[in-house]
ZAMARGU-4260 file (C-alpha; in steps of 0.2 Angstrom, whole numbers, plus 5000, padded with zeros to 4 digits):
<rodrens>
0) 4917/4968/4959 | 4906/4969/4940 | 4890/4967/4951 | 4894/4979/4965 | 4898/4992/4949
5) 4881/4988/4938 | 4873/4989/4955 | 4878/5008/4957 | 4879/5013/4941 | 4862/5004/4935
10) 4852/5005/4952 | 4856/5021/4958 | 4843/5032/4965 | 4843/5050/4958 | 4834/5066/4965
15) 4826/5076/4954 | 4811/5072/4940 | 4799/5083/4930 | 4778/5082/4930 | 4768/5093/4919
20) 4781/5106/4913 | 4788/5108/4933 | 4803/5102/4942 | 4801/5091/4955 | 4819/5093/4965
25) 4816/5081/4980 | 4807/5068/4969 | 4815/5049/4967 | 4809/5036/4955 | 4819/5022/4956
30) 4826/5016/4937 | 4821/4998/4939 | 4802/5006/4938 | 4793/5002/4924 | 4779/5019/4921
35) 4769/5017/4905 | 4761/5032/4899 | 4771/5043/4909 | 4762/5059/4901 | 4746/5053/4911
40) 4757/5052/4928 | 4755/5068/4940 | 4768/5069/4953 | 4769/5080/4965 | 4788/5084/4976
45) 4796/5074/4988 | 4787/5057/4981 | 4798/5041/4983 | 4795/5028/4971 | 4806/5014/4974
50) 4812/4998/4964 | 4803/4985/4954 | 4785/4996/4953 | 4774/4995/4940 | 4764/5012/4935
55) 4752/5008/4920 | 4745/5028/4922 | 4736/5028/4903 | 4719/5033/4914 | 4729/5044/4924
60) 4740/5042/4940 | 4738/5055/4953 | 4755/5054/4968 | 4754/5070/4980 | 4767/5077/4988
65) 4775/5066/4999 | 4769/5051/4991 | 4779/5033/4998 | 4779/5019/4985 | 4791/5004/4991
70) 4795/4990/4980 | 4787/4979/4971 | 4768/4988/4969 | 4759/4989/4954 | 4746/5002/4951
75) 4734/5000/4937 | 4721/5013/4928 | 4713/4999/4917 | 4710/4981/4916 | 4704/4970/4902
80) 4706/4954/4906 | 4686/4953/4906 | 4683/4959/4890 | 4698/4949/4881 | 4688/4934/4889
85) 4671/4940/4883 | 4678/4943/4864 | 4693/4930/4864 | 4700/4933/4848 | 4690/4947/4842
90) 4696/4957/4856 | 4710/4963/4845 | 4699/4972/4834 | 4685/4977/4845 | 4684/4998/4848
95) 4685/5003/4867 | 4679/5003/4878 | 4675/4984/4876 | 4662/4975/4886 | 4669/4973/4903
100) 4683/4985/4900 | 4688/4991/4918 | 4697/5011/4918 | 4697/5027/4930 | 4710/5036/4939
105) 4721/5032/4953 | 4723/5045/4966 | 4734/5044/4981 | 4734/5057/4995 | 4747/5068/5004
110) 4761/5057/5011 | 4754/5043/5010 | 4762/5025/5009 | 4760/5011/4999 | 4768/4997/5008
115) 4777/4982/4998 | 4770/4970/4986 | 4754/4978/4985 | 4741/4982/4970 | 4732/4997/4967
120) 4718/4997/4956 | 4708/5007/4942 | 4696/5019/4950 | 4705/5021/4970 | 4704/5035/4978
125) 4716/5035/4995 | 4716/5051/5005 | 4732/5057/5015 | 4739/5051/5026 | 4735/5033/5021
130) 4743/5017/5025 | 4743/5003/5013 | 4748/4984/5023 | 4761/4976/5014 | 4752/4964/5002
135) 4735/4971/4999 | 4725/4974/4986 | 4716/4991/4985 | 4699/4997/4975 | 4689/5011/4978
140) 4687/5026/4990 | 4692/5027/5007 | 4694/5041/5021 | 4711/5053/5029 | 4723/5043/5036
145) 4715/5026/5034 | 4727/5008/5039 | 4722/4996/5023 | 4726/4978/5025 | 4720/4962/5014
150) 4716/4955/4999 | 4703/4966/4997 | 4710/4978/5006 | 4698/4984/5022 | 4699/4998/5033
155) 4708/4993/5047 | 4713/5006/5057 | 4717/5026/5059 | 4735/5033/5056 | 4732/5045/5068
160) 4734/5034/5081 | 4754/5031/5081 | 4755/5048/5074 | 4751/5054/5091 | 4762/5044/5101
165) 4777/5049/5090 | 4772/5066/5091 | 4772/5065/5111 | 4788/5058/5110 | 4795/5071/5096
170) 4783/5087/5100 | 4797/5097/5089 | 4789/5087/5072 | 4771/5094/5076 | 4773/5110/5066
175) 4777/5101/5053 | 4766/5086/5053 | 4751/5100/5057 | 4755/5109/5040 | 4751/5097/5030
180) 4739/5085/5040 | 4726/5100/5039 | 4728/5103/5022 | 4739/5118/5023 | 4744/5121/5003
185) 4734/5104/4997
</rodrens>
């Protein structure tokens, strides 16, 4: 009976969050996400970011509207581990940028989804409509409604594809899907 309470009471997820001075009503961010530097975090409404994610957003994070984070992700804007091997020690003291600092911005598209146990890194752009394969590891630019798999992540496929079927079998979802798959108000 304790762990069924702490489970509700601790991991319960909420509507509503706030990004740059506006509400975000039909935003979730699950409590058991850990965001550092949430000032440098942009979110746009009716993002889902489910349990045990990791945002480190201090070169800015970038989630548009309809945004799909599972569980376990991590999404990092920097990475040092280069430069604390170049400077050991003296890495403590060194200014940034060090040598072989990593940093830029991580930008993830309209209603896209970020599948489980994956690793966005410093400087990805993904476009809307994406799909990230459980697993994968992402870095860099890649194209609308891209299907990335794989450590790297590769371009595996278009979206665009099942979208179609599911839209033949649910024609009353195309107005919708064709408002925002267009650009309409992005």
């Amino acid at each position: 009976m304790q762990r069924a309470l702490v489970r509700v009471l601790l991991h319960r997820m909420v509507f509503g969050e706030s990004s740059g001075g506006h509400a975000r009503p039909h935003t979730r961010i699950s409590p058991s996400t850990c965001i550092e530097h949430k000032d440098s975090l942009y979110l746009a409404d009716h993002v889902y970011i489910g349990p045990f994610n990791f945002l480190e957003a201090s070169g800015g994070i970038t989630l548009e509207e309809g945004v799909q984070i599972t569980s376990h992700c991590s999404i990092v804007t920097h990475s040092s581990h280069r430069s604390m091997r170049l400077l050991g020690r003296a890495y403590v003291q060194a200014a940034t940028p060090c040598p072989g600092w990593i940093t830029g911005p991580v930008n993830v598209g309209a209603y896209s989804f970020i599948g489980p146990h994956s690793v966005i890194e410093a400087g990805t752009r993904l476009r809307r409509g994406t799909l990230v394969c459980a697993g994968s590891v992402v870095r860099g630019e890649f194209p609308e409604f891209a299907v990335l798999r794989g450590n790297p992540a590769r371009l595996v496929g278009d979206t665009r594809g099942t979208d179609a079927a599911l839209l033949q079998a649910h024609p009353e979802a195309r107005s919708h899907y064709e408002g925002w798959a267009r650009g309409a108000g992005h």
